[in-house]
ROVO-258348 format. One record per residue (C-alpha): residue in one letter; x, y, z negated. Coordinates in steps of 0.02 Angstrom, whole numbers, plus 50000, padded with zeros to 5 digits. Each point is the difference from the previous one (the first is absolute). Example, Ala and Ser with C-alpha at 12.3 -4.5 7.8 and 13.67 -1.06 7.14 Angstrom:
! residues 2
a506154977549610
s500695017250033
***
This chain:
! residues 263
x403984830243666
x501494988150008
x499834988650131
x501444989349962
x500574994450182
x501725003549997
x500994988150066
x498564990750058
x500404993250186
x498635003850123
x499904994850179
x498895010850117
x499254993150166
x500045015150110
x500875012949930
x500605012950142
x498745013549972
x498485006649949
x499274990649840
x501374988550018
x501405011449985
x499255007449854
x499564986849911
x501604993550011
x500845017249951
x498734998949861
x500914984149939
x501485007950021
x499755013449874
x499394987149878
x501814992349993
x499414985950095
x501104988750116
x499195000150201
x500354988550126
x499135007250153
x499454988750142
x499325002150182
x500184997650174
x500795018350039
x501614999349856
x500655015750104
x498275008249935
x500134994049828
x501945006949979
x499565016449959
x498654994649855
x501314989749916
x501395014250030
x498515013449901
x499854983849871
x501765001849976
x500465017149975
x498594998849865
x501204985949916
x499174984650031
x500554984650097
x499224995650174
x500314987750129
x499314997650164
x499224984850060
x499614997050186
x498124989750013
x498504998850086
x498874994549865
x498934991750138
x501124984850006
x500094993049831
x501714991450022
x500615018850015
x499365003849826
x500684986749924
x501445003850053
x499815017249946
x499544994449815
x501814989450012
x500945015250038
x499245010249880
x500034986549850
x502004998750058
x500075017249994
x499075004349815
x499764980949930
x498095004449990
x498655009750074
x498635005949886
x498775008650081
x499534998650199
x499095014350070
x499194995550170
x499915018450111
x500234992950176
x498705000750095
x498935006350163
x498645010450059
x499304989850154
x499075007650111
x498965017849978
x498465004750065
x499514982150068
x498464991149960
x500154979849951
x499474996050172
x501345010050080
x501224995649886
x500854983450087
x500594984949924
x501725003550019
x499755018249912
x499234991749845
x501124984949982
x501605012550011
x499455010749852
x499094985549885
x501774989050024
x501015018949943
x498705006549859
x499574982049922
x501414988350070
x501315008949943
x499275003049821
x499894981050004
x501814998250044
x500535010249878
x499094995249854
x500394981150046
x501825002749998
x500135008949836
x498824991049877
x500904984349965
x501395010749924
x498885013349901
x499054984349934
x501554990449931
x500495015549935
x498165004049933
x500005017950055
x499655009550146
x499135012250103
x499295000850159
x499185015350077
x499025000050179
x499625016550101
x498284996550058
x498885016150053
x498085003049969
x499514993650158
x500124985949928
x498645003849850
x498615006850117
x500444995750167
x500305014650161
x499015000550165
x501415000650141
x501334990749900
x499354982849956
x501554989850040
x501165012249859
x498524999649880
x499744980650034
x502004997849967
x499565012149830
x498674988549933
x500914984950025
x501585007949910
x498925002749854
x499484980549998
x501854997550009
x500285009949850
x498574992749880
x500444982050064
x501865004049955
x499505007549820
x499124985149944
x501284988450055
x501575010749929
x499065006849828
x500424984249901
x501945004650029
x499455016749952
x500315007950193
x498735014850011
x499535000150192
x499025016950056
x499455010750144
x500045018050014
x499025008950120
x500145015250104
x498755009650076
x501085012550129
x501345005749963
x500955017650049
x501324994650140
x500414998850164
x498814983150038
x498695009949925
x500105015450092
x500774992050157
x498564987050005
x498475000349887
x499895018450031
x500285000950180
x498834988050037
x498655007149919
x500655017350065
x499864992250158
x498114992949989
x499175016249905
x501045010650133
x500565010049817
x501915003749943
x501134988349907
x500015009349868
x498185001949995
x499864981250017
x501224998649839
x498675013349889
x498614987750051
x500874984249930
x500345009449848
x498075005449987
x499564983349981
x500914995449830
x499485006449841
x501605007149969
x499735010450168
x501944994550043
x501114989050072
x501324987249902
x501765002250023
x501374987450017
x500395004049815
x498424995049948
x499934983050062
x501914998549929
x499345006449836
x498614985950006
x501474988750059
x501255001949834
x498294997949892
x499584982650052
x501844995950015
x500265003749823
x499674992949847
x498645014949944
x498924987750106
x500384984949917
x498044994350010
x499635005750156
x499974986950131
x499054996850172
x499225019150000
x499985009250162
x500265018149946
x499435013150106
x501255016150031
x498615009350123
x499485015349900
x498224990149968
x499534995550164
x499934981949978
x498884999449857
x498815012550088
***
């Protein structure tokens, strides 16, 4: 299937590594245009270098989508850069805390990772839609996760930030659809990496007093799949919603768990 994205420009929030990296190298070998932005450019180098041995055009952006004159400064750059940006696909994000209940969780803790997971979104998506809807096209692609579809004992403040991302996203879609912006959220369940392993794992390694890598074969019991996603997955589920192939798909939240969410 043609998905007919070359030349497209896409800006990626968070795009160092993990799902971001590969999304973004997944845009890359669609022909599209990148301009990468975060706090850590040094991290982000080597992504666009990889973009651009694959032959297609990257800049780096330094922003910390938390502070929305940041972004739209970011949007300038990358509109002086390209003349346009088509397609916006939010990645950057946090975990919060792991392991804590809600009432050990403090106030601080949650306002950090709601003000990252749906503040930034916000920033994002505020300073690119006036373009996209003079220009009647666009697409704009939030990372949620699944914890924010059914909710997770001992990490209420990331699935709180999850569930609010995903009122973010239908708000946005009804708002943009008459300019014929699609707005979506895809959803991970865990994914293979080092946050995964490093974190989820261990701390349920920790509590059952089992291995890590027993603790990874019981998250992948629980899906219906019996597996874990991988960052090209979510990427995959990225350049669908970004293209055109999904021209009447708007304000979904699609799941990329291996059928845990809808269990």
């Amino acid at each position: 299937m043609n998905l007919d994205l070359a030349g497209r420009v896409v800006l990626v929030t968070g795009p160092a590594k993990g799902m971001g990296a590969a999304i973004s190298l997944a845009f890359a070998d669609e022909g599209c245009r990148l301009a990468l932005i975060g706090r850590d450019t040094a991290a982000i180098e080597p992504v666009a270098d990889a973009a651009h041995a694959r032959g297609a055009a990257a800049i780096v952006i330094p922003c910390d989508v938390t502070d929305a004159a940041q972004c739209a400064a970011a949007v300038t750059q990358t509109r002086a850069a390209y003349g346009q940006i088509d397609i916006l696909v939010n990645v950057a994000g946090g975990s919060g805390p792991i392991g804590k209940t809600g009432v050990e969780t403090t106030p601080d803790e949650f306002d950090e990772i709601v003000t990252l997971n749906m503040g930034g979104c916000f920033n994002t998506i505020r300073a690119v839609l006036p373009d996209m809807m003079a220009r009647r096209w666009g697409k704009i692609v939030n990372v949620g996760g699944t914890f924010g579809l059914r909710g997770r004992a001992g990490r209420l403040a990331y699935s709180a930030s999850k569930w609010g991302l995903r009122g973010i996203t239908k708000s946005f879609a009804l708002e943009a659809g008459p300019h014929n912006i699609n707005v979506n959220c895809v959803a991970p369940g865990m994914v293979e990496g080092p946050r995964f392993r490093d974190k989820v794992c261990a701390d349920m390694a920790k509590k059952l007093g089992i291995t890590i890598d027993e603790a990874m074969k019981r998250h992948a019991a629980d899906y219906a799949l019996k597996r874990v996603s991988t960052d090209a997955d979510v990427a995959n589920a990225c350049l669908f919603l970004a293209s055109d192939v999904s021209r009447q798909i708007t304000g979904v939240d699609l799941p990329v768990d291996g059928g845990w969410a809808m269990l």
